[in-house]
N, C-alpha and C positions, 0 to 999 in steps of 0.2 A: 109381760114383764115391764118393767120401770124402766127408763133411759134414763141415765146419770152422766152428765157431763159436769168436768171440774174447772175450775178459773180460779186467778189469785198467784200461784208461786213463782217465784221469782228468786235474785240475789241478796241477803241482806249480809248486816255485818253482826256479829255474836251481839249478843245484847240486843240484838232489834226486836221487830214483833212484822210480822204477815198474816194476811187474814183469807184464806182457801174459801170459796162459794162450791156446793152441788146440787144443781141445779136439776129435777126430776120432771122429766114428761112419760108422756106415752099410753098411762093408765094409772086409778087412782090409786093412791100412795099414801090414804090417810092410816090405813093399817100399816104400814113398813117401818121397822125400824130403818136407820141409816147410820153405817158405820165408817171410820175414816183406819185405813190402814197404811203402814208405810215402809218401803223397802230400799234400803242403801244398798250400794255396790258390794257384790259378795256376801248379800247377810239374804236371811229368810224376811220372808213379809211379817212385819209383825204389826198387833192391832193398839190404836191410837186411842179411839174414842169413840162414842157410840151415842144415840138419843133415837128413843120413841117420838114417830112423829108428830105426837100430840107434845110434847119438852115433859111430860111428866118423870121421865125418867132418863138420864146419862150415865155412863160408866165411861172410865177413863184409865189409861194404863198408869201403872207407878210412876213411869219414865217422864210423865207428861203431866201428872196432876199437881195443879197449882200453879201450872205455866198456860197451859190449855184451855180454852174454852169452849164447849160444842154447844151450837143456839139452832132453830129453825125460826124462818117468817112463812107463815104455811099460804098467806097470800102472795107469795113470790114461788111458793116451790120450791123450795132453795134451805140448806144446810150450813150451818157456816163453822169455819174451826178457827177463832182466833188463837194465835200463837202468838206469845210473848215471853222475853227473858229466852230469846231461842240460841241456842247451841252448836257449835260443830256437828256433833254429835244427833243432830238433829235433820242434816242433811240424806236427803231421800229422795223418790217419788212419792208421793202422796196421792190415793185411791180412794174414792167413796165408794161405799156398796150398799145394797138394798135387800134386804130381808124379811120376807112374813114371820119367820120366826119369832121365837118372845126373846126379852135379851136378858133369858138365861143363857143364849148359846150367842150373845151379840159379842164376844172376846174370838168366836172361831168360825175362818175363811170357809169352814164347808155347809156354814148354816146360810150364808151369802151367793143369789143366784144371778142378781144383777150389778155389775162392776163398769164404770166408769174408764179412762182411759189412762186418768192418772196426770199431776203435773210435777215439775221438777222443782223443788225445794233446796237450795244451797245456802248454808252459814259459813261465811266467811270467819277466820280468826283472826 
């Protein structure tokens, strides 16, 4: 399996923008999609955004499309989710995951076998 570690989140203020890195070693990863999901206090995990690792294809939730950006640099390893225009509401952990799957099933946590550890995301209002 893939090793996914994440970097980037931090404190901002609503209206700001932060930019999330996942970072993939271990085995190759040019077949994986990668997905970013995210869980606030008391709610279920829900899914962010997603990209084939070739960028040929992204999906993105309602919540987040047109504020979100999901990129890869496949000579870095590495995923990135710019966030901007972000929200109270947008406070979480944020998770990357890794999938052979196709991303017909890249929106659901049980097509994801490799998962990252997550960093903490807080919008200030």
């Amino acid at each position: 399996q893939v090793q996914l570690v994440e970097s980037g989140g931090g404190l901002v203020q609503a209206g700001g923008s932060l930019r999330l890195s996942c970072t993939a070693s271990g085995r190759t990863f040019s077949s994986y999609v990668i997905g970013w999901f995210r869980q606030a206090p008391g709610k279920e995990r829900e899914f962010v955004a997603a990209i084939v690792w070739s960028g040929s294809s992204t999906r993105y939730s309602d919540s987040v499309k047109g504020r979100f950006t999901i990129s890869r640099d496949n000579a870095k390893a590495t995923v990135y989710l710019q966030m901007n225009s972000l929200k109270p509401e947008d406070t979480a952990v944020y998770c990357c995951a890794g999938t052979t799957s196709s991303m017909f099933t890249a929106t659901r946590e049980y097509a994801y076998s490799s998962w990252g550890q997550g960093t903490q995301v807080t919008v200030s209002s």
